[in-house]
C-alpha positions in Angstrom: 19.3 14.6 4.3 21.4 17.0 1.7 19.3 18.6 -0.6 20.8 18.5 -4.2 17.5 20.3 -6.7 16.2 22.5 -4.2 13.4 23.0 -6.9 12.4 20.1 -9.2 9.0 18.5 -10.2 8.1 14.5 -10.2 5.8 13.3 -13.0 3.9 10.1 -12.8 2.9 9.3 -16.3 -0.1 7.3 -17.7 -2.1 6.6 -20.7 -4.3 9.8 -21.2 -2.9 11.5 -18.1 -0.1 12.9 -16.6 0.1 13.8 -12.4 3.1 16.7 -11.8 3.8 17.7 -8.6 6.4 20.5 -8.2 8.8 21.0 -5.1 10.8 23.8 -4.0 12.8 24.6 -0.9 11.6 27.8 0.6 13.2 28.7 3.9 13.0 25.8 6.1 10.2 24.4 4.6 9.1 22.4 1.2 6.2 24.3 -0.7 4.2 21.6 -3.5 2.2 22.1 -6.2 0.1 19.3 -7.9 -1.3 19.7 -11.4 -2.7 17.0 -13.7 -2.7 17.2 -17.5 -3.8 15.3 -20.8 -1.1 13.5 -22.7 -2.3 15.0 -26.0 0.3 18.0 -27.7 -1.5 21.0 -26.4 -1.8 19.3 -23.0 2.5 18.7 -23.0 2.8 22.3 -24.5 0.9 23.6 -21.9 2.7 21.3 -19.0 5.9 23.0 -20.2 4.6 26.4 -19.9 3.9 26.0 -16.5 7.2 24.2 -15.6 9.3 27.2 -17.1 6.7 29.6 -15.6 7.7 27.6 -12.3 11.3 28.2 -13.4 12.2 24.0 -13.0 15.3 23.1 -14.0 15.2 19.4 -13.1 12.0 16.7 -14.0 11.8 12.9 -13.2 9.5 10.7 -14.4 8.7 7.2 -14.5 9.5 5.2 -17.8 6.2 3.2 -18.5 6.0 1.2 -21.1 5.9 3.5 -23.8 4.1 6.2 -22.5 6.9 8.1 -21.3 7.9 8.7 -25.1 5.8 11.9 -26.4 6.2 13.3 -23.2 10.2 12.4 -22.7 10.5 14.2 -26.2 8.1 17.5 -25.5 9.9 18.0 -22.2 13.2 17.7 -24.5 12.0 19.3 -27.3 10.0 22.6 -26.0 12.5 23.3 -23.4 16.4 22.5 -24.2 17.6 23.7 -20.9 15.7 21.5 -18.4 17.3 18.4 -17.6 14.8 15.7 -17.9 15.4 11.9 -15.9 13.8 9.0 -17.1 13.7 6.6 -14.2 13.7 3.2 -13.6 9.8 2.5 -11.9 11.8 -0.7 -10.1 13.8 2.0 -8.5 11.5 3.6 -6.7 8.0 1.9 -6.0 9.5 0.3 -3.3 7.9 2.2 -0.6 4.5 0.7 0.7 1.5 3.3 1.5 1.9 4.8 -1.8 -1.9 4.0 -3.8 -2.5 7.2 -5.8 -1.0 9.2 -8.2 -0.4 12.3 -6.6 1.5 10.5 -4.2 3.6 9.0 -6.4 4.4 11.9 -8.0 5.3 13.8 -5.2 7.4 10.7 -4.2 9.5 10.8 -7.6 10.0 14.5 -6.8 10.7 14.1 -3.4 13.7 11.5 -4.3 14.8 13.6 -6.9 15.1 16.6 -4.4 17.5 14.5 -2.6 19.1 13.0 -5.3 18.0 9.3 -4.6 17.7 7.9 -7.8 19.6 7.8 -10.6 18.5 8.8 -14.4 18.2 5.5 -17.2 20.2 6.4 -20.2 18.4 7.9 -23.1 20.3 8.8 -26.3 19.7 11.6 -28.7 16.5 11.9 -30.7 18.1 11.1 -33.3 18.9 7.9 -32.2 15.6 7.2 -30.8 14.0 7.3 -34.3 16.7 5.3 -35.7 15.8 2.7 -32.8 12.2 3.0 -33.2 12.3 2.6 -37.5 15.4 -0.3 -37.0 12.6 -1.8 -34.9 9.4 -1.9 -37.0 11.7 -2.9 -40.3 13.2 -5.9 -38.2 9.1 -7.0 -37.2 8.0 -6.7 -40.4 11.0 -8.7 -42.4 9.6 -11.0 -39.3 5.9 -10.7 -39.8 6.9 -11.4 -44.1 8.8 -14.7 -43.2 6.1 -16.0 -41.1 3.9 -15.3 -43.5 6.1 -17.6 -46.2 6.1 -20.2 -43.5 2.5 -20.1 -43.8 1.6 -20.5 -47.1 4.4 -23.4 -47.8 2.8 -25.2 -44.7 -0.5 -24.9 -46.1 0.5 -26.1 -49.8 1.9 -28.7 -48.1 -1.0 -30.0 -46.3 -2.7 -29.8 -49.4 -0.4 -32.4 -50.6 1.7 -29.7 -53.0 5.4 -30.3 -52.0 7.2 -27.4 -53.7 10.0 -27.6 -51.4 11.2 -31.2 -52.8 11.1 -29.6 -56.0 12.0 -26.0 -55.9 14.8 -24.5 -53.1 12.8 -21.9 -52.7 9.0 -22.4 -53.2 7.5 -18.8 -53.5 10.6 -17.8 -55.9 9.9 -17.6 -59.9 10.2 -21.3 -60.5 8.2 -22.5 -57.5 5.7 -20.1 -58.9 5.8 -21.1 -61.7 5.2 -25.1 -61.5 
């Protein structure tokens, strides 16, 4: 099988942890290297260290929920040059045997080595934030209506029937009467 990053490192993220296994081609042989590290900021900071100290120019990692975020961003952030895939976990947990998460993360490297997955799209940062504040406004307009639905449901099950009266209940007039 071709290999296409003969040195790149497989991350298998989590909660509070995060398993990195590096791989490199040297000679005829594959040499790996497993480290594990905290998902706080001096834990990333310290992850990227030893990446550029390991001179990687290639990570994958699984996109977990939203786990993969802060460490997505460090990755991006603390070291422009690296090229950093996000990966579709669908894409490669497909291979029984695999429990733990050293394996795993030596599996993401190992498919990235050979170039057997392909990287989920991931805009700019900028857009990210955009995404994440479009998001929370859109839930709480959401979370405000239901919230109207509520209290008109419950003045009308206390026999108070603004809405025959007023078009819109909690305005100034429904207020008002």
């Amino acid at each position: 099988m071709d290999i296409l990053y003969p040195v790149c490192a497989g991350i298998d993220v989590h909660r509070d942890t995060l398993v990195v296994t590096t791989l490199r081609v040297v000679g005829t042989r594959r040499v790996a290297e497993t480290r594990t590290f905290g998902a706080v900021t001096a834990e990333l900071r310290a992850l990227v260290a030893w990446l550029d100290a390991e001179c990687i120019p290639v990570v994958a990692m699984e996109s977990t929920g939203i786990y993969w975020k802060p460490v997505y961003r460090a990755l991006r952030m603390l070291s422009p040059q690296r090229t950093v895939w996000l990966v579709n976990p669908a894409h490669i947990k497909g291979v029984p045997g695999r429990k733990t998460d050293v394996k795993d993360s030596a599996w993401i490297a190992k498919l990235l080595m050979h170039g057997l997955m392909r990287p989920s799209f991931v805009p700019e940062v900028a857009q990210l934030e955009l995404r994440d504040l479009t998001r929370y406004r859109k839930k709480r307009i959401g979370e405000q209506a239901s919230e109207r639905n509520r209290v008109i449901k419950l003045l009308e099950t206390s026999n108070v029937r603004l809405s025959s009266v007023a078009s819109d209940p909690l305005g100034k007039a429904g207020r008002a009467i």
